[in-house]
C-alpha positions, 0 to 999 in steps of 0.5 A, spaced: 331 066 726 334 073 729 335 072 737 334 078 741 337 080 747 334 079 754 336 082 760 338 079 765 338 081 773 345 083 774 347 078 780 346 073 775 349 076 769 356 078 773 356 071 775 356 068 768 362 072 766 369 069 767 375 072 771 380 077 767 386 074 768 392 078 771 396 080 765 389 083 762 388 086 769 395 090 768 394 092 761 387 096 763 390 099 769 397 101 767 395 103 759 389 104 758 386 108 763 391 110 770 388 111 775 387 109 782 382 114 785 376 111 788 372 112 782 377 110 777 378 103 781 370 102 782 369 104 774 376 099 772 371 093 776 365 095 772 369 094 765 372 088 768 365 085 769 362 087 763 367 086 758 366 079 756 358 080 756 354 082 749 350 088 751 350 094 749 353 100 754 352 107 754 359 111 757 357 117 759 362 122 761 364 130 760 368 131 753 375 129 754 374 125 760 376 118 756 370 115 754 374 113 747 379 109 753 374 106 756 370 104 750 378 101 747 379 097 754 371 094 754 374 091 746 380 090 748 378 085 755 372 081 751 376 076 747 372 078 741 377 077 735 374 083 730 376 090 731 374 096 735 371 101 729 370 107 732 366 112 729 364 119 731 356 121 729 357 128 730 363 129 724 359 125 719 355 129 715 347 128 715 346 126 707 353 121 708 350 117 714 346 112 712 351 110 705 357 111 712 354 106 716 351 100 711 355 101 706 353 101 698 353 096 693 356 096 686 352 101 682 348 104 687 349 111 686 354 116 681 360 113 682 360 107 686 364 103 682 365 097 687 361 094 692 364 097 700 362 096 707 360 100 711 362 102 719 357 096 722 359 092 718 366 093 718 366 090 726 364 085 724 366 080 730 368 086 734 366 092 737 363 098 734 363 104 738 359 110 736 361 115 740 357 123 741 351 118 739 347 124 742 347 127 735 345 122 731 338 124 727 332 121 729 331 118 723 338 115 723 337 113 730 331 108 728 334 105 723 340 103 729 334 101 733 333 096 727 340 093 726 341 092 734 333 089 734 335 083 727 343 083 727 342 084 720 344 091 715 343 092 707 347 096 703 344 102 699 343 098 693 343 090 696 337 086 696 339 081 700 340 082 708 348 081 712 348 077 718 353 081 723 355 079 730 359 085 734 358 088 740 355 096 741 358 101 745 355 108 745 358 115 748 356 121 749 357 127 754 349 129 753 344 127 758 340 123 754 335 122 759 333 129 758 333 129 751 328 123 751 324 128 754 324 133 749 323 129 743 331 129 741 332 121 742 328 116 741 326 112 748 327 106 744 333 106 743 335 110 749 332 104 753 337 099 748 343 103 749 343 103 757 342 096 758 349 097 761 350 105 763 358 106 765 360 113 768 367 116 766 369 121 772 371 128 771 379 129 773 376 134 778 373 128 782 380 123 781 386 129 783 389 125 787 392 121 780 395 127 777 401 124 778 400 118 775 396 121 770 402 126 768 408 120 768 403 115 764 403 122 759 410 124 759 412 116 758 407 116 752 410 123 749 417 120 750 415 113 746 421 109 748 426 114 746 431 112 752 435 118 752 429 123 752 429 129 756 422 129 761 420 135 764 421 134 773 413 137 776 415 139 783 410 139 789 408 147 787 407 145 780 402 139 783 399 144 788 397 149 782 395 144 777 390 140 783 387 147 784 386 148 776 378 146 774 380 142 769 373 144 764 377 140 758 379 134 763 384 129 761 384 132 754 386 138 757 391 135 761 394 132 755 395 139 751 399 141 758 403 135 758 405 136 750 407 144 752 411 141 757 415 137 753 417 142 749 417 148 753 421 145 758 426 139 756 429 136 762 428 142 767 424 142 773 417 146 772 414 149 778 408 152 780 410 159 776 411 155 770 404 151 769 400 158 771 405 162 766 407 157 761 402 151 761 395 153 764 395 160 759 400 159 754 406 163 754 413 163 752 417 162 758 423 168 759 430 168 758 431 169 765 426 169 769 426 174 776 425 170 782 417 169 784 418 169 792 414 165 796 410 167 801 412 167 808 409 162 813 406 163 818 409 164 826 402 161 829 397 157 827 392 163 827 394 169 823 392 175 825 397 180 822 396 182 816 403 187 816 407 181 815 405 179 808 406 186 806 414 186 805 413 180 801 410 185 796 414 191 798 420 187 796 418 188 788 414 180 788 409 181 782 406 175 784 405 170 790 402 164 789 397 165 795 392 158 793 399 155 793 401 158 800 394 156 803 395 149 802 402 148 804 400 150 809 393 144 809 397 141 807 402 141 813 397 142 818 394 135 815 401 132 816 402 134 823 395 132 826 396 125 823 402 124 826 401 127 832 395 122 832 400 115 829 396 116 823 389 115 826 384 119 821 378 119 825 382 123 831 387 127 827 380 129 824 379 131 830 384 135 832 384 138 827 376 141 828 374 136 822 369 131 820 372 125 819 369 124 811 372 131 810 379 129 811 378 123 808 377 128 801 383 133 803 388 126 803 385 124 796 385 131 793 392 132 796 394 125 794 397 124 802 396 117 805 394 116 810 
């Protein structure tokens, strides 16, 4: 008799679930996903809840902002003893799909000279995660629909059904709302998939982890060797690379740290050296000339713009004025909240703020309160 899922209400369903224990707490927090803004921590509780469950969930999320980790640390905390087998619809031709996912039997087209399972099958007792599964063919799709309906697949060739247990994770950076909507996805499917939908924020709304994004990056590219050389950000760096859009995210994030470690070996790198070398490659100077900074401000209002102009005519080819500007935020933040023993809602005050406002500009710069 095939069993199909039947939704519960959340409160019923999160109350079922068993705790995460603390070792498992740890591994999802320092080497899955890093990361202690409030949208990360809000996105590690929803895992942590959902992991143990057997329902399909749909991460959403921009490309490159970690859909694959989160998908890792759902399998990881599920107790399941099968593997996570992650497949990329959109890299597997059309014509392969079907023979991919369900495998074949001996004898079942030219070539096939031995019985092979097929992605699903393979996560047997695990976790199969189709990732970009907004590209699946519609014809395709159906067929998925089928699996996740009867828990059973057939080979190309077999005739007898296979029986399989494994637990569905779908990503994708479409909007498959919308592409129900132009026909491009099945409804039904749609609907199966998001019984759980979990949203991984982009690296632009979690700035304030860039550290401890970079750390964790740098610790993962050294991979234990004791005696390798680290590139040392210093606070210019970080302030260049929070004002950086970050389009490719994490992944983007990655490539910077990879030019880092082999550009910059043991040195310091410095808000020159992310726009120049990091941010848009280029092979760092044999001895670079000095990049000035811009002169600070007299008073809180500037109103003489003559003062700037000698930084220039001193022959500086660059200033790093969205730099300068929030130095000096960053230090007017500073003083107000210890002119005010730390209270936000005062400092936001003083400062002509609202209080949310200032709550943001403490998380994009990283500053406690």
């Amino acid at each position: 008799m095939v069993k199909h899922f039947v939704p519960q209400s959340a409160p019923q369903m999160y109350r079922a679930l068993p705790r995460i224990d603390a070792a498992q707490a740890r591994r999802l927090a320092d080497l899955l996903i890093p990361g202690e803004a409030p949208a990360m921590q809000s996105m590690k509780r929803l895992i942590t809840m959902l992991a143990p469950a057997a329902a399909p969930v749909l991460v959403q999320g921009p490309s490159g902002s970690g859909k694959e980790l989160v998908a890792q640390a759902l399998h990881e905390l599920s107790r399941r003893e099968g593997q996570l087998v992650a497949v990329n619809c959109a890299a597997i031709p059309a014509e392969l799909l079907e023979g991919e996912f369900f495998g074949a039997e001996r004898g079942a087209y030219t070539g096939a000279d031995r019985a092979r399972e097929g992605l699903i099958e393979q996560a047997h007792g695990g976790t199969l995660f189709l990732d970009e599964i907004g590209d699946l063919p519609l014809a395709m799709q159906a067929k998925l629909l089928r699996v996740l309906e009867t828990r059973t697949i057939r080979r190309l060739g077999g005739k007898e059904p296979v029986t399989l247990d494994f637990r569905l994770v779908a990503a994708t950076h479409r909007d498959l709302a919308a592409m129900v909507a132009e026909g491009t996805f099945r409804e039904d499917l749609y609907f199966r998939l998001s019984v759980f939908p979990l949203k991984v924020p982009p690296l632009s709304e979690r700035l304030g982890d860039l550290p401890l994004l970079l750390q964790h990056m740098l610790d993962a590219e050294a991979d234990g060797q004791v005696d390798a050389m680290q590139p040392v950000f210093d606070a210019s760096a970080l302030r260049t690379l929070a004002a950086h859009a970050w389009t490719g995210n994490v992944r983007e994030l990655r490539t910077l740290v990879q030019r880092a470690c082999l550009l910059f070996p043991g040195r310091r790198v410095g808000a020159r050296e992310v726009a120049e070398n990091l941010l848009s490659f280029a092979l760092p100077e044999a001895e670079p000339g000095p990049w000035p900074d811009a002169p600070l401000p007299q008073d809180p209002t500037i109103d003489d713009a003559g003062r700037f102009s000698t930084v220039f005519e001193q022959g500086a080819r660059r200033i790093d004025m969205r730099g300068y500007l929030r130095d000096i935020e960053v230090a007017m933040i500073t003083a107000a909240l210890d002119a005010q023993d730390g209270c936000v809602s005062r400092a936001a005050e003083a400062l002509g703020l609202r209080r949310t406002t200032l709550i943001e500009k403490l998380r994009k710069y990283g500053l406690a309160r």
